[in-house]
Backbone as JSON, one array per atom type, in Angstrom:
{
  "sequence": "XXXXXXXXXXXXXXXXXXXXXXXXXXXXXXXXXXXXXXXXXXXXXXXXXXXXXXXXXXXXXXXXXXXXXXXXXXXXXXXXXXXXXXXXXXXXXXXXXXXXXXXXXXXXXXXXXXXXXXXXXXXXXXXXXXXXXXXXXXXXXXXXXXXXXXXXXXXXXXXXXXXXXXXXXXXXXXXXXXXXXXXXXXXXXXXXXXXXXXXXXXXXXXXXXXXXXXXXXXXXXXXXXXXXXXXX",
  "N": [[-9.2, -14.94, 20.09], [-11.3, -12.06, 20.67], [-14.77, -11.65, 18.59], [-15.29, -8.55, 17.11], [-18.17, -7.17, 17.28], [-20.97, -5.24, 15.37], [-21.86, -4.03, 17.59], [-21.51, -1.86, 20.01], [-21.49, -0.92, 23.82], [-21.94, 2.11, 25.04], [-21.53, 4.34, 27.45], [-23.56, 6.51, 28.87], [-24.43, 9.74, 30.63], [-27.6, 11.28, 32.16], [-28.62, 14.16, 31.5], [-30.59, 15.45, 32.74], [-31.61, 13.65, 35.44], [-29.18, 12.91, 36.32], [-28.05, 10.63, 36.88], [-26.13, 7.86, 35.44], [-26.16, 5.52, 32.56], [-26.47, 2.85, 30.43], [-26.0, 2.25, 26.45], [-26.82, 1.16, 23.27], [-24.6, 1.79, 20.61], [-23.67, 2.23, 16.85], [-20.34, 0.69, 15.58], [-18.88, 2.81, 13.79], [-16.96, 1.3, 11.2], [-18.38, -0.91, 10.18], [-20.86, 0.23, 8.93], [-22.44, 0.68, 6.48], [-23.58, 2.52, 3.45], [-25.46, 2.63, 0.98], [-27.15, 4.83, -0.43], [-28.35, 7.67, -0.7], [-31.99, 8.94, -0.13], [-33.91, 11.78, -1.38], [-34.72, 13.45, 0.53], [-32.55, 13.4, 2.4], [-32.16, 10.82, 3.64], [-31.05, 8.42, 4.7], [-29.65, 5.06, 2.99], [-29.57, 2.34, 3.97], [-26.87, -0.78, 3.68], [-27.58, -2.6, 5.09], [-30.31, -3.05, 6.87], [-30.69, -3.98, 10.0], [-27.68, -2.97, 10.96], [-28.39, 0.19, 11.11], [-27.63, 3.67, 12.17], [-29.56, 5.08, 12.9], [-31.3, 4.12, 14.34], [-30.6, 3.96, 16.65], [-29.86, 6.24, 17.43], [-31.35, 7.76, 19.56], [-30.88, 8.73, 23.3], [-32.09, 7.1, 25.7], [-32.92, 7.69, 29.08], [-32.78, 4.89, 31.75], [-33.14, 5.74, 34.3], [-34.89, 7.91, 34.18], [-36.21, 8.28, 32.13], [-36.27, 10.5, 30.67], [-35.44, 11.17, 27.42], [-33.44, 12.1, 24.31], [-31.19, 13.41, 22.39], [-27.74, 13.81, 20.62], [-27.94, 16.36, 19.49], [-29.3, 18.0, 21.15], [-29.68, 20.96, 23.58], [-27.91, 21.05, 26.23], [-28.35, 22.14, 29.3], [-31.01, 23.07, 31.2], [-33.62, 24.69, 31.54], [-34.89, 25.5, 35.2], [-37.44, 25.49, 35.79], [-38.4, 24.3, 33.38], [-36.96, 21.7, 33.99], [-38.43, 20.53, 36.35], [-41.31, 20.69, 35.18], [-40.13, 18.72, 33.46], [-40.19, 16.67, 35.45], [-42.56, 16.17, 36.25], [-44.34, 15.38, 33.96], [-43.4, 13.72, 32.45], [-40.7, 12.08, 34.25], [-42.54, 11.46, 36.39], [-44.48, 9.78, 35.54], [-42.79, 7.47, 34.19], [-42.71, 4.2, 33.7], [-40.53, 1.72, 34.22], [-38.41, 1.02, 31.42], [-35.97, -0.22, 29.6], [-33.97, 0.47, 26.9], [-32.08, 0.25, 26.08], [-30.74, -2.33, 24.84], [-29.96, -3.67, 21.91], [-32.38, -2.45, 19.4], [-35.68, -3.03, 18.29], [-37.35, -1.51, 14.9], [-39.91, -0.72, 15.44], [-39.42, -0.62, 18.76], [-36.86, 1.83, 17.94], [-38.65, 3.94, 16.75], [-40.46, 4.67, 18.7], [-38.41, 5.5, 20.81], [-38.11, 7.65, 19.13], [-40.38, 9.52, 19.56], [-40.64, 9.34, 22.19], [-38.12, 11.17, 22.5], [-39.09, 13.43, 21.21], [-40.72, 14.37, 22.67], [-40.26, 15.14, 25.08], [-38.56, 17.09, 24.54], [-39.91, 19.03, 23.16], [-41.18, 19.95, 25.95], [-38.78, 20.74, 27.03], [-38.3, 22.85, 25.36], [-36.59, 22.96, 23.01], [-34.69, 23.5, 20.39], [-36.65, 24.69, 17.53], [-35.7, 23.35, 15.12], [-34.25, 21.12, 16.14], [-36.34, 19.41, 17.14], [-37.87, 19.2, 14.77], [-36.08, 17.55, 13.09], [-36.03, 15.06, 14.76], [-38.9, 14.29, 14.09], [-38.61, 13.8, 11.4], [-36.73, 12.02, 11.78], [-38.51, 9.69, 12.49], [-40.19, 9.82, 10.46], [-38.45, 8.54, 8.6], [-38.46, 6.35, 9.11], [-40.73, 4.89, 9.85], [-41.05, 4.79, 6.76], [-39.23, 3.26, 6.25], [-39.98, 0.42, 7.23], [-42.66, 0.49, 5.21], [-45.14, 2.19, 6.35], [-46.73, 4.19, 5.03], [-48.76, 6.11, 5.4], [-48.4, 6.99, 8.29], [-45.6, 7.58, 7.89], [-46.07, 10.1, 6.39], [-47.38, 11.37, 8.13], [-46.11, 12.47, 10.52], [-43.83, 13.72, 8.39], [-45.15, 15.88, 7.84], [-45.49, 16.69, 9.93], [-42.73, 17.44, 10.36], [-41.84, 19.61, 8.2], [-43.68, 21.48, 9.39], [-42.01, 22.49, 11.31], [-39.28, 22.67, 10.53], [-39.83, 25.09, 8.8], [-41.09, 26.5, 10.96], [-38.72, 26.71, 11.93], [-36.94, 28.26, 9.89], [-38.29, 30.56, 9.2], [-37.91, 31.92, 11.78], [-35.58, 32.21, 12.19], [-33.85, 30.39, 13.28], [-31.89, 28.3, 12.91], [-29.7, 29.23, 12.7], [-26.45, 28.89, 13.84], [-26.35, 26.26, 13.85], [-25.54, 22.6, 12.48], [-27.01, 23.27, 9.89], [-27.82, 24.63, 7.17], [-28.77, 27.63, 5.35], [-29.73, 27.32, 2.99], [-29.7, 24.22, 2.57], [-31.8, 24.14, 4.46], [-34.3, 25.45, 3.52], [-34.33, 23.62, 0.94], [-35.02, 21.18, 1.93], [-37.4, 21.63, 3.17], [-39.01, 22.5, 0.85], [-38.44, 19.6, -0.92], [-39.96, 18.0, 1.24], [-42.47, 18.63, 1.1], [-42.75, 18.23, -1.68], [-42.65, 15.26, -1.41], [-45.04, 15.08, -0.01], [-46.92, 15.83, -1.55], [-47.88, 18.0, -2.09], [-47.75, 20.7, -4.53], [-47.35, 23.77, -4.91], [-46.77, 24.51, -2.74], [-43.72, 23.44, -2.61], [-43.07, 24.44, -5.01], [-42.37, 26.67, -4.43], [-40.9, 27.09, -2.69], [-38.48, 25.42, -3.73], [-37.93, 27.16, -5.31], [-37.07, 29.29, -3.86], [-34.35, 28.41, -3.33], [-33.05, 28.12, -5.9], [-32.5, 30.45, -6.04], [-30.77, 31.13, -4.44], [-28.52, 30.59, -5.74], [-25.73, 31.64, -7.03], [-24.43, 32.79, -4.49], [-24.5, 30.66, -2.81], [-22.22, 27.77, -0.84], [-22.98, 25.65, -1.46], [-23.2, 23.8, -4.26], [-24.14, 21.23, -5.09], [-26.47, 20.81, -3.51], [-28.04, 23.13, -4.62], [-28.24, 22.15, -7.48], [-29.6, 19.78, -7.08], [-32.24, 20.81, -6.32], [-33.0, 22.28, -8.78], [-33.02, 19.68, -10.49], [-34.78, 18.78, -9.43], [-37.54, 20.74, -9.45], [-37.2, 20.97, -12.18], [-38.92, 18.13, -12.65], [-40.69, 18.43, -11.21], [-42.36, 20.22, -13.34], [-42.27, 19.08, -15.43], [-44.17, 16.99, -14.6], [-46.42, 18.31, -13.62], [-47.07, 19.58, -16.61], [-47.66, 17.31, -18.46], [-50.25, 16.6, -16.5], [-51.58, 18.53, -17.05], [-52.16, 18.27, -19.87], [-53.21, 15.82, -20.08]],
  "CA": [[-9.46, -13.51, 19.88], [-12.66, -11.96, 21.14], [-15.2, -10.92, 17.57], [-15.3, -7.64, 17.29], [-19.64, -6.88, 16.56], [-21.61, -3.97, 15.01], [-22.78, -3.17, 18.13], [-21.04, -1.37, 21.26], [-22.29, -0.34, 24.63], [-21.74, 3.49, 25.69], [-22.03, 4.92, 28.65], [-24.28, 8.02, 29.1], [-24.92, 10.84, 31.37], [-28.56, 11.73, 31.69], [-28.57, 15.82, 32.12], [-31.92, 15.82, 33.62], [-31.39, 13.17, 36.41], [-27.95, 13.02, 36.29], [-28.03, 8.98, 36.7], [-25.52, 6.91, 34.46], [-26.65, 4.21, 32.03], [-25.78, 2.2, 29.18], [-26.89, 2.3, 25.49], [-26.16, 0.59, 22.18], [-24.3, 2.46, 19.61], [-23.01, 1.25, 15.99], [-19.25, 1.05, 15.56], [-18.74, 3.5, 11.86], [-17.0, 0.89, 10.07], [-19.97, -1.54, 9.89], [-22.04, 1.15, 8.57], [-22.57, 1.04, 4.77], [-24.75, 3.41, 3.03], [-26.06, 2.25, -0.56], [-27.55, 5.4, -1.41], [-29.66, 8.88, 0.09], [-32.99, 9.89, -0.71], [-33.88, 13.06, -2.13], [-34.83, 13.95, 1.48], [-31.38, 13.02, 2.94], [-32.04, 9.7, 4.51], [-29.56, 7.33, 4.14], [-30.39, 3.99, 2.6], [-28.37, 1.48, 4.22], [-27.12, -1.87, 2.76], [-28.51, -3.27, 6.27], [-31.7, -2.95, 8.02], [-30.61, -4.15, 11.3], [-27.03, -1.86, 11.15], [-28.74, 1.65, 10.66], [-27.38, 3.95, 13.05], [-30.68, 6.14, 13.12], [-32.53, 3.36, 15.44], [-29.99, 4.47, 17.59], [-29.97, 7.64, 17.6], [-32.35, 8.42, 20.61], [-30.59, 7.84, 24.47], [-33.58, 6.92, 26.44], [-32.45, 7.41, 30.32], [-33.87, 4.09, 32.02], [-33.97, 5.81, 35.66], [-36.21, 9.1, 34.25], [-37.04, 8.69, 31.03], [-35.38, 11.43, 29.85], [-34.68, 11.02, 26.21], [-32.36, 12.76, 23.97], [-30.03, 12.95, 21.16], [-26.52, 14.8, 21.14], [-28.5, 17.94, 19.14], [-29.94, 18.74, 22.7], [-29.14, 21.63, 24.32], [-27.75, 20.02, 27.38], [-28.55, 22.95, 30.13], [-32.52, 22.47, 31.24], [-34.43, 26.01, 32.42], [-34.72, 25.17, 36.22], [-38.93, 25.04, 35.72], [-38.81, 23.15, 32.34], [-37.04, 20.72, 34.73], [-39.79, 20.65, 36.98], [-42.23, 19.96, 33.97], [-40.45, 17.01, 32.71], [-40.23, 15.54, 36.21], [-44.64, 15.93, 36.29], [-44.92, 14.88, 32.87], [-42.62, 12.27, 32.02], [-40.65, 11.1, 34.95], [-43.49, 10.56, 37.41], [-45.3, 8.69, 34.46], [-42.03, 6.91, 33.88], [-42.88, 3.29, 33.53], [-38.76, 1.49, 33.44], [-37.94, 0.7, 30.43], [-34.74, -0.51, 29.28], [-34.23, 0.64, 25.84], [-30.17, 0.22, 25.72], [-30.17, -2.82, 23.73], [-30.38, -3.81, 20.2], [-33.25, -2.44, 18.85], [-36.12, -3.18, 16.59], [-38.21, -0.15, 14.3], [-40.99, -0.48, 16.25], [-38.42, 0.22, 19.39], [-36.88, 3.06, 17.65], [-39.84, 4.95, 16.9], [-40.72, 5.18, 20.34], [-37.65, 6.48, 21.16], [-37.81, 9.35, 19.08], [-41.57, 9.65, 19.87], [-40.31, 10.41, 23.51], [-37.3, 12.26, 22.36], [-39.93, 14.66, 20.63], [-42.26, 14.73, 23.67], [-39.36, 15.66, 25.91], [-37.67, 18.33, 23.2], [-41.18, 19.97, 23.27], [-41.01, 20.08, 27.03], [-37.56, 21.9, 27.5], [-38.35, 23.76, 24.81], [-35.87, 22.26, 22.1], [-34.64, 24.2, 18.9], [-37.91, 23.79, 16.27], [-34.88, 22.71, 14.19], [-34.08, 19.95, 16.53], [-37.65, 18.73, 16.73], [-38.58, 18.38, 13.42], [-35.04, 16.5, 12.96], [-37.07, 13.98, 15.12], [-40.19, 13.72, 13.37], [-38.15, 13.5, 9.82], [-36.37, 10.36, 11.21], [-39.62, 9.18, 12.66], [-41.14, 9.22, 9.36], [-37.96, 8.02, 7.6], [-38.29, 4.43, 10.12], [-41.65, 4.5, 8.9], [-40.85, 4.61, 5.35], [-38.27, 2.0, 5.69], [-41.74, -0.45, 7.16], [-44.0, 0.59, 4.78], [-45.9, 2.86, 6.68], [-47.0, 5.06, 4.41], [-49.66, 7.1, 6.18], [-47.92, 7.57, 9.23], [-44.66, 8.33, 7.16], [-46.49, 11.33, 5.98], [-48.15, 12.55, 8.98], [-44.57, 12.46, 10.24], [-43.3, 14.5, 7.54], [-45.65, 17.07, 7.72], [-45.25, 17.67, 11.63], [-41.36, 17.91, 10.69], [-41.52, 20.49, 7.61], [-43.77, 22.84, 10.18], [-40.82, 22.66, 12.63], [-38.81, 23.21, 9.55], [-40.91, 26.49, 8.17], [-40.75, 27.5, 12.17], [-36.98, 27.33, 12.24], [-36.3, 29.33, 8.83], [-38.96, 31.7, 9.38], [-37.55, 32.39, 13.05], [-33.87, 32.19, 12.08], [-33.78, 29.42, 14.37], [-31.29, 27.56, 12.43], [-28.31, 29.65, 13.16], [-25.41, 28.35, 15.49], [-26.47, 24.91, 14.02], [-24.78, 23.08, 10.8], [-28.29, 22.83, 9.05], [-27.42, 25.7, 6.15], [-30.12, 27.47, 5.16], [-29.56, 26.69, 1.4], [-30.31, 22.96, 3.01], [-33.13, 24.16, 4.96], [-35.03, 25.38, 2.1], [-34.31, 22.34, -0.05], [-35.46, 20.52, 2.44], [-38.7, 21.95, 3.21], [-39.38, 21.91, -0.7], [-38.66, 18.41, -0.74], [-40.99, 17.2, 1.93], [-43.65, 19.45, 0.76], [-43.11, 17.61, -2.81], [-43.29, 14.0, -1.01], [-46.46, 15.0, 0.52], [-47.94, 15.88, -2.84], [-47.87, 19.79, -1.99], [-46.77, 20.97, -5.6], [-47.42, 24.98, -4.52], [-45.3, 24.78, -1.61], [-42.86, 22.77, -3.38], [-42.26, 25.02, -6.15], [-41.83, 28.21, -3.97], [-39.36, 26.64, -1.61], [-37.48, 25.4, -4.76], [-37.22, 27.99, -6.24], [-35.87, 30.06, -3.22], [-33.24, 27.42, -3.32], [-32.27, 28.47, -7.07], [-32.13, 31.9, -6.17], [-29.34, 31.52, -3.55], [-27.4, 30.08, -6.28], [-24.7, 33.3, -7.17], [-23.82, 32.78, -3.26], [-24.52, 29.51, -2.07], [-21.53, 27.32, -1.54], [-23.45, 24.14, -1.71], [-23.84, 23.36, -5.39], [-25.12, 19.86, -5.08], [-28.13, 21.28, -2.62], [-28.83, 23.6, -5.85], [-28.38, 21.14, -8.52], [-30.9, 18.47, -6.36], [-33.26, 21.51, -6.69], [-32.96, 22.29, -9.45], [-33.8, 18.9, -10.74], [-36.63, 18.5, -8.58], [-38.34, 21.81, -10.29], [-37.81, 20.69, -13.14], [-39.26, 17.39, -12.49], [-42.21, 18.91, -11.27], [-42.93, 21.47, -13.98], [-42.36, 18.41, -16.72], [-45.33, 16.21, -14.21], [-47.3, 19.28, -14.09], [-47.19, 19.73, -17.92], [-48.57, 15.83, -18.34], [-51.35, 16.57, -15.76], [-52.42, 19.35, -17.6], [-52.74, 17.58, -21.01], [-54.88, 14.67, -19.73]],
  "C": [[-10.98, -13.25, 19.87], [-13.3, -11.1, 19.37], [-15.37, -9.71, 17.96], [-16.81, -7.28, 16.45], [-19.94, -5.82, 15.92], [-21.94, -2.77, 15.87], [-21.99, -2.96, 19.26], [-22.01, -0.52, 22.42], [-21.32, 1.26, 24.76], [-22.2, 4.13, 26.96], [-22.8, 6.59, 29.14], [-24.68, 9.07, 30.29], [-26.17, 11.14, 31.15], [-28.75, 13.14, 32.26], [-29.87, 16.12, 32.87], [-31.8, 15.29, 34.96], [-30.35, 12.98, 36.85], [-27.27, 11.52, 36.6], [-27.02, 8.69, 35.2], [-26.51, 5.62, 33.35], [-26.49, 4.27, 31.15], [-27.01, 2.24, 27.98], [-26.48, 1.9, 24.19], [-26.07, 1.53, 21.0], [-23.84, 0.93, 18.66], [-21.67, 1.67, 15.73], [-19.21, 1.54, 13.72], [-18.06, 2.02, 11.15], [-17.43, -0.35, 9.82], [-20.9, -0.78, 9.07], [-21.67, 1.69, 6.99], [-24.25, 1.36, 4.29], [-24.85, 3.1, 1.21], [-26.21, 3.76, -1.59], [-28.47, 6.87, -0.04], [-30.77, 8.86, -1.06], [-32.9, 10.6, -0.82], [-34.14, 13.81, -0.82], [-33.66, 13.62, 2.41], [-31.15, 11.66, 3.44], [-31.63, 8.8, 3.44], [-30.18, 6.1, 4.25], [-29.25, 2.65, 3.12], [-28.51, -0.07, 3.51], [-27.49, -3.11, 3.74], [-29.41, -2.96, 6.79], [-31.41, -2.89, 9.21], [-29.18, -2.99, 11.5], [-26.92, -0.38, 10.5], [-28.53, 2.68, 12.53], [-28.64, 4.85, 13.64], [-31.42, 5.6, 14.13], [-31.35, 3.45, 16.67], [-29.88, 5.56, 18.11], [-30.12, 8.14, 18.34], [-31.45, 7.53, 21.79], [-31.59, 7.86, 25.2], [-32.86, 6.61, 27.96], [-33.24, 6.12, 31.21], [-34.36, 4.33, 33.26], [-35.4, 7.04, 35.37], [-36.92, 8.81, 33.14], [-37.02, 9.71, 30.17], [-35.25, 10.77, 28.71], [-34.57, 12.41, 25.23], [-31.51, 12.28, 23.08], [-28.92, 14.12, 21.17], [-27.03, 16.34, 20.47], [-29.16, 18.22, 20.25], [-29.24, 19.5, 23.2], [-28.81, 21.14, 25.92], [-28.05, 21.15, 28.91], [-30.32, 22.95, 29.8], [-32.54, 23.84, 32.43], [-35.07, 25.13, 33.84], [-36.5, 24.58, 35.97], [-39.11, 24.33, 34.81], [-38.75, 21.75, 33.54], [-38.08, 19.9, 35.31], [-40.66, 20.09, 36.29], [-41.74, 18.48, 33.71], [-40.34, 16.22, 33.89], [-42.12, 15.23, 36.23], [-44.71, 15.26, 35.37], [-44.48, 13.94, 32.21], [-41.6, 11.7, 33.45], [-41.18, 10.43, 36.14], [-44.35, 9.56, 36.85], [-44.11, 7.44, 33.92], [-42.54, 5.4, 34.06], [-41.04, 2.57, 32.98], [-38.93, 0.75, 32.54], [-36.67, 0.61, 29.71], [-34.34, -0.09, 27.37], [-32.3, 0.45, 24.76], [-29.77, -0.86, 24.87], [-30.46, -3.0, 22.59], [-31.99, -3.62, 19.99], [-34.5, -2.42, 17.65], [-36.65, -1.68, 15.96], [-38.96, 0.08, 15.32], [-40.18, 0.32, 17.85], [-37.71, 1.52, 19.37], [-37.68, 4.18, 17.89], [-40.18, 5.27, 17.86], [-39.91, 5.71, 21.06], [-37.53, 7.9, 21.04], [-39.6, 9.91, 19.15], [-41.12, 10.48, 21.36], [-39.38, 11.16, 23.42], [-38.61, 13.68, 21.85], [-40.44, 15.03, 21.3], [-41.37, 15.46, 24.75], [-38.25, 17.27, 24.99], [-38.61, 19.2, 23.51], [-41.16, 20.84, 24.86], [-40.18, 20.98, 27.26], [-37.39, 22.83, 26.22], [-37.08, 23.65, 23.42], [-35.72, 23.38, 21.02], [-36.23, 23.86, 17.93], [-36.86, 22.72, 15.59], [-34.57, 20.95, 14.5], [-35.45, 18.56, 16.38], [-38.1, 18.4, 15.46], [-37.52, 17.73, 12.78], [-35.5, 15.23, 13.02], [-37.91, 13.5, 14.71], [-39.91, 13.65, 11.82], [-37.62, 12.14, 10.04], [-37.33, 9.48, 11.53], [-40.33, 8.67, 11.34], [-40.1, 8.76, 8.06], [-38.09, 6.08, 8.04], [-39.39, 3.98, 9.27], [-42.0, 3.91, 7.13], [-40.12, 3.0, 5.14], [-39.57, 0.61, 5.8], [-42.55, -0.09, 6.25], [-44.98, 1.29, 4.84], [-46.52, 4.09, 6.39], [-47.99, 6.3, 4.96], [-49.1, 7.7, 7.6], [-46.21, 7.68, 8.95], [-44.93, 9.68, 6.91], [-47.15, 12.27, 6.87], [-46.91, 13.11, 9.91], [-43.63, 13.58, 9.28], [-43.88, 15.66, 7.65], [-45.45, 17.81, 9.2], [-43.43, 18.4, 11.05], [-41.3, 19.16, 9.48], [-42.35, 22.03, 8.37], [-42.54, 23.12, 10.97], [-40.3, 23.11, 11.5], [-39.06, 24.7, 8.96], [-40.62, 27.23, 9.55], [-39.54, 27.84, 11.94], [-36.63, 28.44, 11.08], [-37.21, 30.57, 9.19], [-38.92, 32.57, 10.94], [-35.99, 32.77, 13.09], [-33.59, 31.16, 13.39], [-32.48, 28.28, 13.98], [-30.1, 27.89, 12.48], [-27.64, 29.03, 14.23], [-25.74, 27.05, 14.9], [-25.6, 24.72, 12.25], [-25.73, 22.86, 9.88], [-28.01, 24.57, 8.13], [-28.49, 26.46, 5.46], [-31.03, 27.64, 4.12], [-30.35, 25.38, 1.6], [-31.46, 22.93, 3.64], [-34.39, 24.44, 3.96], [-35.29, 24.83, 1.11], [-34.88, 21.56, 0.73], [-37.06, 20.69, 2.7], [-39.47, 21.9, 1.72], [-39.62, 20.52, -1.06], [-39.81, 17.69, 0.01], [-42.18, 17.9, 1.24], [-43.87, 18.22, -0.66], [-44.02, 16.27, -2.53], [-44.51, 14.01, -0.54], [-47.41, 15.58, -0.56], [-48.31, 17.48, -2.65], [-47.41, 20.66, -2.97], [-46.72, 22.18, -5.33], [-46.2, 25.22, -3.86], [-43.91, 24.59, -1.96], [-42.41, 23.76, -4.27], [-41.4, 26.31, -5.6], [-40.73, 27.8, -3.21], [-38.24, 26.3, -2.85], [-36.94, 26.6, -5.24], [-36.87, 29.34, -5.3], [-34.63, 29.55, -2.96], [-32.1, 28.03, -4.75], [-31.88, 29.87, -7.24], [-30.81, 32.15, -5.55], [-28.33, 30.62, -4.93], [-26.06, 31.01, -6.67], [-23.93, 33.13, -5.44], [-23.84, 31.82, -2.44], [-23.32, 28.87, -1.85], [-21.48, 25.93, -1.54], [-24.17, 23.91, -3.37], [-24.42, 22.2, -5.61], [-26.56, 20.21, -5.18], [-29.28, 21.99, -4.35], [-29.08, 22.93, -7.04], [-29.72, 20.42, -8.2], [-32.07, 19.62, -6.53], [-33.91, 21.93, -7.58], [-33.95, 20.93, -10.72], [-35.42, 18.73, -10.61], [-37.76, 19.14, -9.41], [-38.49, 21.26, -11.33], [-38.46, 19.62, -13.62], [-40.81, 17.5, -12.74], [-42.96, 19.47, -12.02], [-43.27, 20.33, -15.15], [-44.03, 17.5, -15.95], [-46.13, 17.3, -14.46], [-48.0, 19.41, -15.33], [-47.87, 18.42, -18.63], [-49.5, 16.46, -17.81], [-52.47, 17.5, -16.89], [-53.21, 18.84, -19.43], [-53.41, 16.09, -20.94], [-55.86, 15.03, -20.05]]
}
């Protein structure tokens, strides 16, 4: 009897070139989650089976990359653009099998550069540069974790302040907790408090009580550090 691994190939469509090619997914029940951060990312009880370094399909004839939040229909001239700007610069690269962080990241590095290009939801984009700087986190990379974070809570701030987040299932109870959150991690206590505490306002109509609870906390987290700082 043949083992049955973590890791399966898939076969992809690339909507830009319209070329086939293969790409390594993780089969769900391999995939154990320990725990989330306060920013959603999931803490797995493996390193190597995290489905997030998957995430990104990297086409190996264009270079196209992409994740299933892509609007899959490409404005005839974006087209155009990403053939100038990414697949005449295309350099092949195979990116379909098992990959490491360092691998990842570069995936969603060109997912982001290509999102930008066809003009992507903000919402979608700073999706990208949140798991960018969650890879980071998992290495260590503390400085470019955070520069990372901060590209993705502007995309974030664009999408709510555009209503850009509609039609998607990002809630915008969750969008606002979220942008609070990163703001906190990046040591932004201002921003942080005001985003929280438009979080505690939707409470009477929200019907994510967790989202408000986790906010909740947070505030008052902050208000008790605050209250230390100030008596130093």
């Amino acid at each position: 009897m043949t083992e049955v691994t973590p890791f399966f190939q898939r076969n992809i469509t690339c909507f830009h070139c319209g070329n086939d090619f293969k790409t390594t997914k993780i089969r769900s029940r391999f995939v154990k989650i320990k725990e989330h951060d306060t920013d959603f990312c999931p803490v797995y009880q493996s390193d190597e089976i995290n489905p997030i370094l998957y995430n990104v399909n990297v086409c190996v004839h264009c270079g196209f990359s992409f994740t299933d939040d892509f609007n899959r229909y490409i404005v005839p001239v974006l087209k155009d653009e990403l053939d100038n700007k990414v697949t005449k610069h295309w350099k092949q690269q195979d990116y379909g099998n098992e990959r490491s962080y360092e691998e990842a990241i570069n995936t969603y590095k060109l997912a982001a550069y290509c999102a930008q290009i066809k003009k992507e939801k903000k919402l979608t984009i700073a999706g990208l540069y949140l798991r960018t700087a969650w890879l980071y986190r998992i290495k260590n990379h503390t400085d470019q974790e955070h520069r990372f974070m901060n590209m993705a809570v502007n995309g974030y701030i664009e999408a709510y302040l555009n209503d850009d987040f509609t039609g998607t299932s990002m809630s915008e109870v969750k969008l606002l907790y979220l942008i609070a959150e990163i703001h906190r991690r990046l040591g932004n206590f201002d921003q942080a408090v005001s985003y929280f505490s438009k979080v505690i306002e939707k409470q009477s109509t929200s019907v994510e009580p967790k989202i408000i609870e986790m906010a909740r906390e947070q505030w008052y987290e902050m208000r008790e550090e605050y209250k230390s700082m100030k008596t130093v």
